[in-house]
N, C-alpha and C positions, 0 to 999 in steps of 0.2 A: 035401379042399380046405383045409381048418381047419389039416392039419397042415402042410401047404405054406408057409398066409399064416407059421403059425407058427416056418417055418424059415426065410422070407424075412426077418420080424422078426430074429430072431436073428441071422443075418449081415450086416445092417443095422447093428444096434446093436455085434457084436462088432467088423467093418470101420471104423465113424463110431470107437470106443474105439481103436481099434489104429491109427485116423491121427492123432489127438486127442494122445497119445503122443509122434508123432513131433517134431522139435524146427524144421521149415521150415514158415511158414508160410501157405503153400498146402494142406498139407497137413491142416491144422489146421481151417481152414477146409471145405474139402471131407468132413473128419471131421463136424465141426459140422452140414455140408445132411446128411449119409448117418445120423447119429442124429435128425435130425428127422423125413427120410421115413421112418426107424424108428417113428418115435413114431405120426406122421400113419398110417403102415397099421395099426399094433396100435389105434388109437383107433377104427380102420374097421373092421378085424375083430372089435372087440370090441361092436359097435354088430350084430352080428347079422343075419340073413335080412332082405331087404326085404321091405314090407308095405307098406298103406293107410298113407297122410297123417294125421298126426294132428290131423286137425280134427274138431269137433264137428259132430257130424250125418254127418260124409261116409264113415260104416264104420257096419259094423252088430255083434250082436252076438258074432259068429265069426269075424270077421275078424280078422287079424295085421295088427296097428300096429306102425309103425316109432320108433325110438325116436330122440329129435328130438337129446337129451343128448349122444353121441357123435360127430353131424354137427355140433353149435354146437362143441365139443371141437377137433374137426379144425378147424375152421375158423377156429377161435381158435392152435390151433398153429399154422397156415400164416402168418398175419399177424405172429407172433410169430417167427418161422425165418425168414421174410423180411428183419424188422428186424434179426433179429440177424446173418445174413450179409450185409448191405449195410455194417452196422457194421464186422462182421470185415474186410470187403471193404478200407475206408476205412482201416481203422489197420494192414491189411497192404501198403496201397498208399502210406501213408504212410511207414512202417519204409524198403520200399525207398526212395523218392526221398531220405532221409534218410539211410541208409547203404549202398544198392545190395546189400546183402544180405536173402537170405530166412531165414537161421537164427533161432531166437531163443538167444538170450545168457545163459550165466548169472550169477545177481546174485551179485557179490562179497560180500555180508553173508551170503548160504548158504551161500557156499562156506566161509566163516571160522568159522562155527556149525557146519558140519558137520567141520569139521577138529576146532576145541576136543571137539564130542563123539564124534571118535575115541579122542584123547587121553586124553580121561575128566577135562579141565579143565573141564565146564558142569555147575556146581552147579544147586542145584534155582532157586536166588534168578534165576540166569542163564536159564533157558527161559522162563519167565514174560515179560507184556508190559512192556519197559524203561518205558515210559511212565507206568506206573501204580503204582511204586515212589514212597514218599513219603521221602527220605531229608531 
């Protein structure tokens, strides 16, 4: 069973990285829910056998306690994947009404940084942060 959750993890994570990738996005976003219910089952599988509550008094002393650390875990990623795909949600429903497209764009100042270092025109002075050049 272990090896299972542990391949379900992995095609989670591999699937969420290989949408994440792509350049539309919806895709991006669904990338984004599919490595957090990555995360969220490996935080469950890693929390182990269930057992007794851990509360005082209510186990004795051969009993299997559950460990409370990877349920507050989970629980804290889901509140957290929540916020963050309602965010993605808003700024990819924004992009479209703004330009009715779902691709993302790329920035003209990469594309010139990355030409200068084909060329072999970007000294070392030139990859550093321009801002913080005291000229």
């Amino acid at each position: 069973m272990t090896v299972m959750i542990a391949a379900i993890v992995a095609v989670l994570f591999g699937t969420g990285v290989y949408m994440i990738l792509q350049r539309t996005l919806t895709r991006i976003v669904l990338g984004m829910a599919l490595l957090s219910h990555g995360a969220n089952l490996l935080l469950l599988a890693v929390g182990g056998a269930s057992g007794t509550a851990p509360f005082i008094g209510a186990f004795g002393v051969d009993d299997r306690v559950t460990d409370p650390v990877p349920q507050a875990l989970a629980l804290t990623a889901i509140v957290i994947s929540f916020a963050m795909t309602a965010f993605l949600l808003a700024l990819a429903f924004r992009s479209w009404r703004l330009t009715r497209n779902d691709e993302v764009e790329d920035d003209l100042e990469d594309r010139r940084i990355a030409r200068l270092a084909r060329m072999g025109l970007l000294g070392e002075e030139d990859e550093g942060d321009s801002e913080d050049t005291d000229r």
